[in-house]
Backbone bond lengths (Angstrom), bond angles and torsions (degrees), N, CA, C in turn:
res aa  C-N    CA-C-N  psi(-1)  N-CA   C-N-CA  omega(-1)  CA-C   N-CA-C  phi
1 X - - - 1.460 - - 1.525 110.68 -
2 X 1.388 98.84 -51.46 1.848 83.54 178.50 2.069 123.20 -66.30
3 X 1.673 97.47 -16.58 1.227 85.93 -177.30 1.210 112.84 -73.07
4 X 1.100 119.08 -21.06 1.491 128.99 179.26 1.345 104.34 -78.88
5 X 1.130 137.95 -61.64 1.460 122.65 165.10 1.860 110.65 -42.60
6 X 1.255 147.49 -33.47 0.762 117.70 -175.51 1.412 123.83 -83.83
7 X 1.585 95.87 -34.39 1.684 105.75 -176.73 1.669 104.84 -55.08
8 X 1.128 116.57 -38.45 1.424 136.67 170.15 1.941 102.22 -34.95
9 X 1.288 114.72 -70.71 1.141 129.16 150.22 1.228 132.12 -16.30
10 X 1.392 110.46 -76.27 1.377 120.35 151.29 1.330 128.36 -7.13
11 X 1.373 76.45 -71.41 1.963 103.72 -162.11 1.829 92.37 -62.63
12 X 1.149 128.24 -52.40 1.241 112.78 -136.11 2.129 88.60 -93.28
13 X 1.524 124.95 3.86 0.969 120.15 -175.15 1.134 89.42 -85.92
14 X 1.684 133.56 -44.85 1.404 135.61 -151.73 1.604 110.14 -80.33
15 X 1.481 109.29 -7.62 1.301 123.44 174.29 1.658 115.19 -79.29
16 X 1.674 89.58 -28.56 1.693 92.94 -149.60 1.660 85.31 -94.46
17 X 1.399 124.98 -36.48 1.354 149.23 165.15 1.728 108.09 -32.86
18 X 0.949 86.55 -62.07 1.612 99.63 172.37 1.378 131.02 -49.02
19 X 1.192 99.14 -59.51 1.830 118.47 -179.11 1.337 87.47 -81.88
20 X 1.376 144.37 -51.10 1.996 120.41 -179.87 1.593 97.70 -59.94
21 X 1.583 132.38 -15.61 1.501 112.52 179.10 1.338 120.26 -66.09
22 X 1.742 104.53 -47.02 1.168 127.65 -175.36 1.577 118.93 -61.70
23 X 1.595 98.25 -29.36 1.521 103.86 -174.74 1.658 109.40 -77.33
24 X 1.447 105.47 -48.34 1.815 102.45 161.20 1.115 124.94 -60.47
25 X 1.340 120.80 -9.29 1.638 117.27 166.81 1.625 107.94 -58.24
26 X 1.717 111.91 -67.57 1.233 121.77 -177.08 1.612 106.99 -59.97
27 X 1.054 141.72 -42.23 1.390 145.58 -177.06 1.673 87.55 -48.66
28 X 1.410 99.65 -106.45 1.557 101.32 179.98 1.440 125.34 -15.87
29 X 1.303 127.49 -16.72 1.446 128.41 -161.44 1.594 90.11 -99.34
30 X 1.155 121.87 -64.65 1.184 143.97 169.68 1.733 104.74 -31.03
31 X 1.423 123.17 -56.21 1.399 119.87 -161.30 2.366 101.85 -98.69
32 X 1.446 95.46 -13.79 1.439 98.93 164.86 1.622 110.53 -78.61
33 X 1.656 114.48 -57.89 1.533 101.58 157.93 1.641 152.88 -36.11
34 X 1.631 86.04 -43.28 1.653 87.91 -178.14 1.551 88.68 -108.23
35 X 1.186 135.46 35.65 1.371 101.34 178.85 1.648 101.75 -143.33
36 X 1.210 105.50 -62.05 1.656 117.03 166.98 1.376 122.98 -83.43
37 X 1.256 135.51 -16.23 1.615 136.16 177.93 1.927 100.43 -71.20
38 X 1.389 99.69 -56.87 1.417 94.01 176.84 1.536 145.28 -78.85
39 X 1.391 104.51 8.32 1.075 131.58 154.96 1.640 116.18 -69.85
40 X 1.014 107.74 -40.87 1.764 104.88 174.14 1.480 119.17 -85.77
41 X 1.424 94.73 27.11 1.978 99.86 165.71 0.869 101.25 -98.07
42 X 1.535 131.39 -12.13 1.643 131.91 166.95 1.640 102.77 -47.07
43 X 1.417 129.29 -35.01 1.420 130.18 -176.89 1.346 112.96 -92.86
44 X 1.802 103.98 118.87 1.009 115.66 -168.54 1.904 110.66 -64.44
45 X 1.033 120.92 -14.17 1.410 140.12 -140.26 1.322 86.00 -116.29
46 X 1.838 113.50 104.69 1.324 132.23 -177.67 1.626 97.73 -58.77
47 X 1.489 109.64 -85.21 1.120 119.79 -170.46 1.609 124.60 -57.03
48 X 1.404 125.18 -5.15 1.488 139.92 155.64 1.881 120.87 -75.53
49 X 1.933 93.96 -34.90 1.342 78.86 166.81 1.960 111.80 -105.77
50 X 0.936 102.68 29.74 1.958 106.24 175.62 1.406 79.86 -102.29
51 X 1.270 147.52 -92.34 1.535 138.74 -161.10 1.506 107.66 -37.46
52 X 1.280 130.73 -57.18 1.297 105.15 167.28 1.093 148.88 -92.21
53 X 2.011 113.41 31.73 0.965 130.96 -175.18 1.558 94.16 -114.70
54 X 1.350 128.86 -22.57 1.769 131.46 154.38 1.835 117.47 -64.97
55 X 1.216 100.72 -31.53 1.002 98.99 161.35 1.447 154.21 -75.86
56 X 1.356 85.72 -22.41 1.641 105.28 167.92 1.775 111.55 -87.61
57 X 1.346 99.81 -17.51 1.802 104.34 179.87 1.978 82.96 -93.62
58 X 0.993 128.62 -62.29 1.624 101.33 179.02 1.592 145.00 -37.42
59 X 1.693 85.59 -32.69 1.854 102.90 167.53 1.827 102.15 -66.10
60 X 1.447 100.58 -53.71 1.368 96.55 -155.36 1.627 112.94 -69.25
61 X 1.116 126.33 -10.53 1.245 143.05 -174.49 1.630 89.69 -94.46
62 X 1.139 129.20 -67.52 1.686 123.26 -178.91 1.477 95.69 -40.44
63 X 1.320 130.01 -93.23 1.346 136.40 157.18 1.546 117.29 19.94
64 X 1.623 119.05 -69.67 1.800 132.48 179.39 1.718 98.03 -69.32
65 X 1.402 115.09 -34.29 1.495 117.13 -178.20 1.753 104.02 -59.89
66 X 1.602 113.34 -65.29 1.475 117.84 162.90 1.565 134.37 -31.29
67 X 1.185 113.58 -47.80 0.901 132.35 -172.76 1.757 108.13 -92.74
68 X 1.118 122.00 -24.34 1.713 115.07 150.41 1.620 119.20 -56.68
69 X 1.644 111.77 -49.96 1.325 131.42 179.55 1.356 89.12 -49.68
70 X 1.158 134.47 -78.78 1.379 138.58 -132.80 1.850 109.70 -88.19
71 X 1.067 100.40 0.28 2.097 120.85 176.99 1.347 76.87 -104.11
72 X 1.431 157.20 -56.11 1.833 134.17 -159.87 1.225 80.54 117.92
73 X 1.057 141.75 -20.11 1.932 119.69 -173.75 1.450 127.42 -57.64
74 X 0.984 100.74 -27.31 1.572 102.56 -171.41 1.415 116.39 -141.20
75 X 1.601 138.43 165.67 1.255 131.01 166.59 1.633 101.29 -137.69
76 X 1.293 118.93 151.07 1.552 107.08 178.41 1.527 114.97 -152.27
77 X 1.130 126.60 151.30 2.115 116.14 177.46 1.927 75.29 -124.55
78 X 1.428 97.29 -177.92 1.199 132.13 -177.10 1.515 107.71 -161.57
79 X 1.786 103.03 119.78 1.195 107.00 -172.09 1.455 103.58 -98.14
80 X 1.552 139.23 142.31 1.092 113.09 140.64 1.700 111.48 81.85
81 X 1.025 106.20 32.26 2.011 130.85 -161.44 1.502 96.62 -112.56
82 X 0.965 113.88 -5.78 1.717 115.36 162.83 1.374 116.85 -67.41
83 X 1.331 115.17 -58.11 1.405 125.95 168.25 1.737 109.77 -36.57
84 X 1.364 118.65 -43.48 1.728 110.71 -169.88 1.773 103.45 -86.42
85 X 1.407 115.62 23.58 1.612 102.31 160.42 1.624 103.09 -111.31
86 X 0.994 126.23 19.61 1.683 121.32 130.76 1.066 126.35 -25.80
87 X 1.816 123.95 155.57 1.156 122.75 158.90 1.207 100.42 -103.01
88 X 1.621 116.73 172.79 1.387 117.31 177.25 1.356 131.79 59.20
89 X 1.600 123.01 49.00 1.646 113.45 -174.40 1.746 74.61 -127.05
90 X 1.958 53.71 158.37 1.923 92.16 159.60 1.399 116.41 -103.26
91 X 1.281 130.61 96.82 1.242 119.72 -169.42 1.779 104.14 -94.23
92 X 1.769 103.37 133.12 1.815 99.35 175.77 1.846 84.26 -125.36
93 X 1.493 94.63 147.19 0.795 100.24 169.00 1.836 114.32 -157.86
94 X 1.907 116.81 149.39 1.209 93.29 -172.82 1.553 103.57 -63.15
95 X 1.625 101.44 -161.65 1.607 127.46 -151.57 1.973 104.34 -129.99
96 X 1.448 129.37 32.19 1.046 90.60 -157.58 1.572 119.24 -96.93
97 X 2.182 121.60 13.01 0.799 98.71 -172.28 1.655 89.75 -148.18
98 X 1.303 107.21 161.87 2.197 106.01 175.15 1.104 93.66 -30.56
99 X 1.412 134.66 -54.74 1.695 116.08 -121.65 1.661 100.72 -94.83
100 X 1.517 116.27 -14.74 1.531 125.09 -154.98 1.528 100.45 -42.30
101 X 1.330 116.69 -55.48 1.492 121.41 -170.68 1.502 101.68 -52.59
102 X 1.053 154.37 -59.98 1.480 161.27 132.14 1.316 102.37 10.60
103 X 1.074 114.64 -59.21 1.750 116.30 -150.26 1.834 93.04 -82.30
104 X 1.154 114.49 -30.46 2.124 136.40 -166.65 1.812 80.54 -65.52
105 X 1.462 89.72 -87.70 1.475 104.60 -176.86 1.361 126.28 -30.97
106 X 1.373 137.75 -57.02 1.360 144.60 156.20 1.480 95.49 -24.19
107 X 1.467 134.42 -53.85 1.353 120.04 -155.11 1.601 129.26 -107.23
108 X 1.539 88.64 15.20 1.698 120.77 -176.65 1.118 100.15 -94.32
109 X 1.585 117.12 129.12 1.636 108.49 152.22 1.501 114.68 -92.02
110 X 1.059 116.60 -3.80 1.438 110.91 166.64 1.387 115.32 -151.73
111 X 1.357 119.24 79.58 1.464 122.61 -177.50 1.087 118.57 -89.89
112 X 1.258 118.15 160.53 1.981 133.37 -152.18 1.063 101.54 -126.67
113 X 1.470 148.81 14.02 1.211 115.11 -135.91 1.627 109.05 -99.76
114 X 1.579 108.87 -178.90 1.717 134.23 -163.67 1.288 97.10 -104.06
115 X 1.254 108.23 108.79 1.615 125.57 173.58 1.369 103.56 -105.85
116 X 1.602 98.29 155.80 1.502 111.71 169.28 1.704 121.25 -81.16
117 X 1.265 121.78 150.15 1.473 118.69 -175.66 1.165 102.84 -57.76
118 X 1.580 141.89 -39.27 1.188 123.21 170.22 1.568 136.13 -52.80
119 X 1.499 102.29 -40.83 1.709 111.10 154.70 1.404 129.30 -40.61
120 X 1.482 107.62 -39.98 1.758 122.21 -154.80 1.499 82.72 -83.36
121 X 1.085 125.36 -40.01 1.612 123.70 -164.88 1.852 120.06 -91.36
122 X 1.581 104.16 -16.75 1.390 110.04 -174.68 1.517 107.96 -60.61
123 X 1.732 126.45 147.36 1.173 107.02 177.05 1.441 125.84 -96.31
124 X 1.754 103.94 23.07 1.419 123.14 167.43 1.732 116.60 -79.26
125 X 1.547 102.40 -28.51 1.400 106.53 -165.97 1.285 100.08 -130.83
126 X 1.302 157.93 5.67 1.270 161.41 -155.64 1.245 110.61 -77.60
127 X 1.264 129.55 -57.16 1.660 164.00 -178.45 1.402 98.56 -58.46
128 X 1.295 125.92 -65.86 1.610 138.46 -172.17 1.730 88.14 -69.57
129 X 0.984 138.12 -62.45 1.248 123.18 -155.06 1.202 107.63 -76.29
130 X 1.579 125.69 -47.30 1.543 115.63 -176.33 1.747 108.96 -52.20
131 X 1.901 106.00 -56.32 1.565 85.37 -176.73 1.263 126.24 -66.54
132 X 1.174 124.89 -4.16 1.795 116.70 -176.98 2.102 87.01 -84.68
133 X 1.220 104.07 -43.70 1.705 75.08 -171.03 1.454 102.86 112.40
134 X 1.376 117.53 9.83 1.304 125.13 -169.63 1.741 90.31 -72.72
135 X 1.319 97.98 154.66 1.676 117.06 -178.70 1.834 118.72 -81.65
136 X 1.292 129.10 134.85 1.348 115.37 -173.03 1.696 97.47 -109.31
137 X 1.098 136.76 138.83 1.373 166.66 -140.69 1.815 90.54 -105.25
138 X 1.259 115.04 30.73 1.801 118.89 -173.19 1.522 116.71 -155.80
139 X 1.237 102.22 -6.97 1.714 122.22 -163.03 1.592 96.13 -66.30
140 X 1.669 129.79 -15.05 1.329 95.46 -159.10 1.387 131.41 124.97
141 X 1.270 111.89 162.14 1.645 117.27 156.88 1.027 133.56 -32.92
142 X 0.795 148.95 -157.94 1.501 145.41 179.09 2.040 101.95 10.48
143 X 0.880 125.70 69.87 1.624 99.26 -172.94 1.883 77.90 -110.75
144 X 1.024 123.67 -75.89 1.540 120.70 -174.35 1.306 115.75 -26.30
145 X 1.767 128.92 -42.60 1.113 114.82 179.54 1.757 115.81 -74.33
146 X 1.623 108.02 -9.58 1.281 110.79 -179.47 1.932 104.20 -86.52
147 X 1.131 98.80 -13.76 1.965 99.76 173.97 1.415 92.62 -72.79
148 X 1.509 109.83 -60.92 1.354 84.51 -148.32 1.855 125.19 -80.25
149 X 1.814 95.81 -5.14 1.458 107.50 165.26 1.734 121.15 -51.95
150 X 1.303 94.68 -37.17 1.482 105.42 179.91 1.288 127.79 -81.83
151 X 1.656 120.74 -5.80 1.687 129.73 152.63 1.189 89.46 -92.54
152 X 1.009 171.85 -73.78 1.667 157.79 -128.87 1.773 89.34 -75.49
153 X 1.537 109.09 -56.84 1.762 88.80 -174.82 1.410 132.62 -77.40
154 X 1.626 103.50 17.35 1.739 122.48 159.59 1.714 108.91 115.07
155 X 1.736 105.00 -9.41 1.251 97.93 178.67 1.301 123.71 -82.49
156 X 1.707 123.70 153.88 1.284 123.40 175.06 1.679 125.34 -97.64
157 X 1.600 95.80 107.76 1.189 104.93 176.45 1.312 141.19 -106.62
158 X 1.489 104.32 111.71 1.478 139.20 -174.02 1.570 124.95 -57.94
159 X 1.095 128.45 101.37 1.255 124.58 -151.59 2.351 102.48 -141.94
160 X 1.095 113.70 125.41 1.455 110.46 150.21 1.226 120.02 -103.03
161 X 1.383 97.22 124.71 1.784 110.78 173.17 1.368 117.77 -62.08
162 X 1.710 108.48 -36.51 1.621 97.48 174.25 1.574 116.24 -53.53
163 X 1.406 112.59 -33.53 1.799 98.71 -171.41 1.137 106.60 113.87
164 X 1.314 130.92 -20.56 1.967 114.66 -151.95 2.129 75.64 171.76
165 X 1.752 87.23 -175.45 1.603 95.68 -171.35 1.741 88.87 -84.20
166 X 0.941 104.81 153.22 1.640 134.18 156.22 2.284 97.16 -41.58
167 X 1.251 86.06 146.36 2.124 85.99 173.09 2.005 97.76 -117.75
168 X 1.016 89.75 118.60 1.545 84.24 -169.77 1.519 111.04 -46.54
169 X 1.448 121.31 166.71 1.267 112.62 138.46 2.457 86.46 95.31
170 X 1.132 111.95 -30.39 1.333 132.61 160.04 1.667 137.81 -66.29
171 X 0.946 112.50 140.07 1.793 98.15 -169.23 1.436 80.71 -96.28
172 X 1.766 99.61 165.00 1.539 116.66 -163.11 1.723 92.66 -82.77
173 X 1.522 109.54 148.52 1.373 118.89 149.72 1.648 120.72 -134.09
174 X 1.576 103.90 113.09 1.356 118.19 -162.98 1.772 86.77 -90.77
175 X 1.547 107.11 153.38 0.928 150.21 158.12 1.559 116.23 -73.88
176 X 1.872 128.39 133.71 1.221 114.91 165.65 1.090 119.65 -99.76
177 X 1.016 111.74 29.18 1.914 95.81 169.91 1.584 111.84 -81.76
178 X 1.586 137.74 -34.90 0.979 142.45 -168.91 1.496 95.50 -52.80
179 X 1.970 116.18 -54.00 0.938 126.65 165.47 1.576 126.44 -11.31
180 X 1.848 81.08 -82.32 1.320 95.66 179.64 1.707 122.10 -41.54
181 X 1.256 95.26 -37.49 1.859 91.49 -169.67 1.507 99.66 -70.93
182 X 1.150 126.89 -36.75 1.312 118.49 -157.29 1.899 106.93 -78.76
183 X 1.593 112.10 -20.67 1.739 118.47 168.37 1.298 105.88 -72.67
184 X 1.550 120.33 -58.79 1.268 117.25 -166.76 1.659 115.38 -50.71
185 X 1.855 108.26 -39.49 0.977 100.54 -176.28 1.715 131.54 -113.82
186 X 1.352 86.99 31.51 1.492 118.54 -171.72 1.572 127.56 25.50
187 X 1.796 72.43 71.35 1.762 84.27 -153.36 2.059 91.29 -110.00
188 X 1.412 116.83 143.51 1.440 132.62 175.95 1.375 84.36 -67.49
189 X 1.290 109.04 140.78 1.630 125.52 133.84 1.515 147.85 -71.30
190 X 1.493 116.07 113.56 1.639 98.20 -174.46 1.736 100.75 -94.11
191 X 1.495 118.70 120.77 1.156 113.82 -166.56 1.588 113.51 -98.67
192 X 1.518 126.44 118.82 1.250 130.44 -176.41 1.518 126.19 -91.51
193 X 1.197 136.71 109.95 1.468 124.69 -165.04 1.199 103.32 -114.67
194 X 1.501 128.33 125.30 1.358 125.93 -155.20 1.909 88.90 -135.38
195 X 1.723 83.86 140.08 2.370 96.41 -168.09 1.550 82.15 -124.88
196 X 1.087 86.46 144.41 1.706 118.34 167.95 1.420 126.72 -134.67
197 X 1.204 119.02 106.97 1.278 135.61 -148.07 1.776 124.44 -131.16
198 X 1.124 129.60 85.84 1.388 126.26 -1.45 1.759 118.29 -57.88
199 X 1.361 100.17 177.58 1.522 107.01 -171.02 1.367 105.04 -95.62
200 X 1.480 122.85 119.98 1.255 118.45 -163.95 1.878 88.53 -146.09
201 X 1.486 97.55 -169.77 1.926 104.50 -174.63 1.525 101.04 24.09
202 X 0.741 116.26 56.47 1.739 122.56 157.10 1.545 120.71 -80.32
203 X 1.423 119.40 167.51 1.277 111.94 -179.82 1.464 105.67 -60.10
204 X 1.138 127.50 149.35 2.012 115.23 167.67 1.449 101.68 70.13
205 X 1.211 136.69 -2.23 1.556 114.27 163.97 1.552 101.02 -117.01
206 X 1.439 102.64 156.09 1.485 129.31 -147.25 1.766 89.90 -97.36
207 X 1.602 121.29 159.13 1.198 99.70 165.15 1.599 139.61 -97.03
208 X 1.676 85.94 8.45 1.681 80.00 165.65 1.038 100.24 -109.60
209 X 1.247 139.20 72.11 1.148 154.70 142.06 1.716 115.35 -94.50
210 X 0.961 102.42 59.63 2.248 105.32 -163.14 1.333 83.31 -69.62
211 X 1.369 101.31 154.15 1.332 127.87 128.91 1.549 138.15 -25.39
212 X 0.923 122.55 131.30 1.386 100.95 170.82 1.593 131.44 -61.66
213 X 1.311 115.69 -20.54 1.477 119.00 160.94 1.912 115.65 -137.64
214 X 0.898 111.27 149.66 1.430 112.40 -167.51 1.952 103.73 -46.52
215 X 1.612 102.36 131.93 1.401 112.79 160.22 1.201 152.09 -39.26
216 X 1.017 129.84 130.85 1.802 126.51 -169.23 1.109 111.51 -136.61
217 X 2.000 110.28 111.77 1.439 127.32 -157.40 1.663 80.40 -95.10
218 X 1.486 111.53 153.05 1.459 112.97 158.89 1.926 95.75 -147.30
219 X 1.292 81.07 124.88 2.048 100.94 -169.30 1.689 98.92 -97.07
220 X 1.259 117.56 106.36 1.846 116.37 173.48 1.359 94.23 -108.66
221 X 1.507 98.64 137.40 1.389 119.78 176.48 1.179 96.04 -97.66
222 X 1.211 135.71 144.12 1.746 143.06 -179.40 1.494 86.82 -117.10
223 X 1.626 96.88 149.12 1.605 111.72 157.29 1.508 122.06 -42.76
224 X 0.975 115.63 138.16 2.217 104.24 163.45 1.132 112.17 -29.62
225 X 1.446 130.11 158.25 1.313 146.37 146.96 1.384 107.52 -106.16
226 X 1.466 104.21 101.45 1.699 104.26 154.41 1.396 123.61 -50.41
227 X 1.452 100.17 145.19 1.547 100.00 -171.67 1.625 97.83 -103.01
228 X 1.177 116.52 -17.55 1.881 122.02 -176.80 1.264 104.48 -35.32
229 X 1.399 130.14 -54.81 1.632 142.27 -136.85 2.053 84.11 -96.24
230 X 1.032 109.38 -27.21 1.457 89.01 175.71 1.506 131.82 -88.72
231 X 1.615 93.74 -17.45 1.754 107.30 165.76 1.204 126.73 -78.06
232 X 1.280 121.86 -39.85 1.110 148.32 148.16 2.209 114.80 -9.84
233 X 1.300 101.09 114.51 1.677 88.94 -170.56 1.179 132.12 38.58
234 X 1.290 104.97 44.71 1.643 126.12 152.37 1.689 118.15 -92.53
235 X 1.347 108.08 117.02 1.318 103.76 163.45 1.165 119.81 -26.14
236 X 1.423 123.91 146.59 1.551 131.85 154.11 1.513 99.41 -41.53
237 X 1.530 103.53 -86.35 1.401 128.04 -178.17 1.363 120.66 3.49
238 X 1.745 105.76 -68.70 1.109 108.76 -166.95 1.631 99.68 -104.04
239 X 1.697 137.97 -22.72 1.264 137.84 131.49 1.648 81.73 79.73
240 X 1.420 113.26 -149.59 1.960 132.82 -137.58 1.666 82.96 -55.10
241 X 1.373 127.97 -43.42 1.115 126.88 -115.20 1.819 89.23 -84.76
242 X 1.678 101.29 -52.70 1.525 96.12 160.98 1.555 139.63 -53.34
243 X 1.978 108.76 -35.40 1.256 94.44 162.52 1.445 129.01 -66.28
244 X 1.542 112.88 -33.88 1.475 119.13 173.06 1.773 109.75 -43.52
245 X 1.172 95.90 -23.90 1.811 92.44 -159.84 2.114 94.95 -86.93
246 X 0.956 104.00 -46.67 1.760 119.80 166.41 1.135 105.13 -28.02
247 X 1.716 90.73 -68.03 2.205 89.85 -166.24 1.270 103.20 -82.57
248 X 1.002 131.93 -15.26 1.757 115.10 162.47 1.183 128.70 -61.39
249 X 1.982 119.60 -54.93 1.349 127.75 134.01 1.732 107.57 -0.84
250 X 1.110 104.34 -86.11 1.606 122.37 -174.29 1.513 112.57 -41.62
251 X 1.165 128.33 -65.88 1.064 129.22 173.27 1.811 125.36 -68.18
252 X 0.968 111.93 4.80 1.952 125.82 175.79 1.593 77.23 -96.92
253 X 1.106 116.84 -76.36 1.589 101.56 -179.86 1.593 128.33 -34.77
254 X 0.993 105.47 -80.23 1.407 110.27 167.78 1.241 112.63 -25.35
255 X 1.634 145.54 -63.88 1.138 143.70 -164.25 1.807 106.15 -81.31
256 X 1.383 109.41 -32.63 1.625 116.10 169.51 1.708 103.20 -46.76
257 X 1.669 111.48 -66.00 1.733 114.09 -173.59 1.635 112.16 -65.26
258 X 1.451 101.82 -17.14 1.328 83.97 -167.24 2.200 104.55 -87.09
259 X 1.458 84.17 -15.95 1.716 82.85 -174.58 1.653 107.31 -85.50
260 X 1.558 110.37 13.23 1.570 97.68 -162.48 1.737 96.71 -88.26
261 X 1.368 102.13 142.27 1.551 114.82 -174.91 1.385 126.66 -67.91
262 X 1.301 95.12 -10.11 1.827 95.07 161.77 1.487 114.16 -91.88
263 X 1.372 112.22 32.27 1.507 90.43 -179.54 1.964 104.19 -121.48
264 X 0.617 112.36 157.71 1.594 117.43 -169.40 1.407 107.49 -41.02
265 X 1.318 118.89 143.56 1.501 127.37 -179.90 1.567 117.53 140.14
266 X 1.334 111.19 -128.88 1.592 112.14 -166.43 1.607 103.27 -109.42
């Protein structure tokens, strides 16, 4: 009886835990936008105040990461997170829960990343995204040559090929454009495979929908993927479009073995 009264307990703190996480997400977003982003137009120095306008969205995202840990919501390791203080990556990684971009970002010192037009415009995230300079997923023509301008000029850009979160219980379907950017601009891949355990913030689940016991993110950094071996003896003819199709191939794999449950982890 009491365990049941407590788990009972539990449950309904990790609910209430949750929604005060979510609510300081938007608070903070809200008081970094209107309050501290525009303060660094005082700096004349575009590219001096975008690094420390990523940087202040990297604290604050480390920060919402802490502060889940420390409410019981969540638990997390990071394998192999040395590799993302590089300059210049392409980071792909799967999609399977809200917070993933959060968890990327926290561990970037200078992240780029491709937001959705709904993001660029929310008035939770609007402020943080315009001053970092982050990219919107609507801009247009030229948008690939603007990805891959932005790993050549040292930033790390964060991208899921699926498109949207992963639906549990579903085999992955990646998208080639991530692809594409990384042939056209013959750029290595740093590949991120992110487990969620239990499976919770999924596409279609709500967030008070907990788990039955608090979550456990585990972030693996994979070695680079050279992109050489995929350009390499490709027809003219059919040229990016076949290697694009290779390293996508390649990477559904890659993220298939790396999510399979017999393999070491949580």
């Amino acid at each position: 009886m009491a365990e049941a009264v407590t788990a009972r307990l539990n449950h309904a703190w990790r609910v209430f835990a949750t929604g005060l996480s979510f609510a300081a997400f938007g608070i903070g977003g809200l008081l970094l936008g209107g309050l501290v982003m525009p303060a660094l137009l005082l700096i004349r120095d575009e590219h001096r105040r975008r690094r420390i306008a990523r940087r202040l969205v990297q604290l604050s995202f480390a920060g919402h990461i802490g502060l889940m840990r420390r409410f019981g919501v969540l638990t997390y390791e990071i394998v192999g997170g040395e590799r993302l203080q590089r300059r210049g990556l392409l980071v792909l990684a799967n999609h399977p829960t809200l917070i993933d971009v959060v968890f990327l970002v926290s561990l970037l010192p200078n992240a780029d990343c491709v937001v959705k037009r709904a993001v660029a415009i929310n008035p939770f995230m609007r402020g943080p995204v315009r001053a970092a300079g982050y990219i919107s997923n609507d801009d247009g023509a030229g948008l690939v040559e603007d990805y891959i301008a932005a790993v050549r000029a040292g930033g790390s850009l964060v991208i899921f090929p699926e498109g949207t979160r992963s639906v549990p219980g579903q085999p992955l379907r990646l998208q080639r454009g991530a692809a594409n950017i990384a042939v056209r601009g013959e750029l290595d891949v740093t590949p991120v495979h992110i487990r969620c355990s239990p499976a919770t913030l999924g596409k279609g689940q709500k967030w008070y929908r907990v788990p039955p016991r608090r979550f456990h993110v585990r972030i693996e950094v994979g070695e680079d993927i050279q992109i050489h071996p995929f350009l390499v003896d490709t027809p003219t003819s059919k040229g990016d479009a076949l290697a694009a199709r290779r390293l996508t191939d390649h990477l559904t794999h890659y993220f298939d073995l790396a999510g399979d449950p017999n393999r070491a982890g949580t």
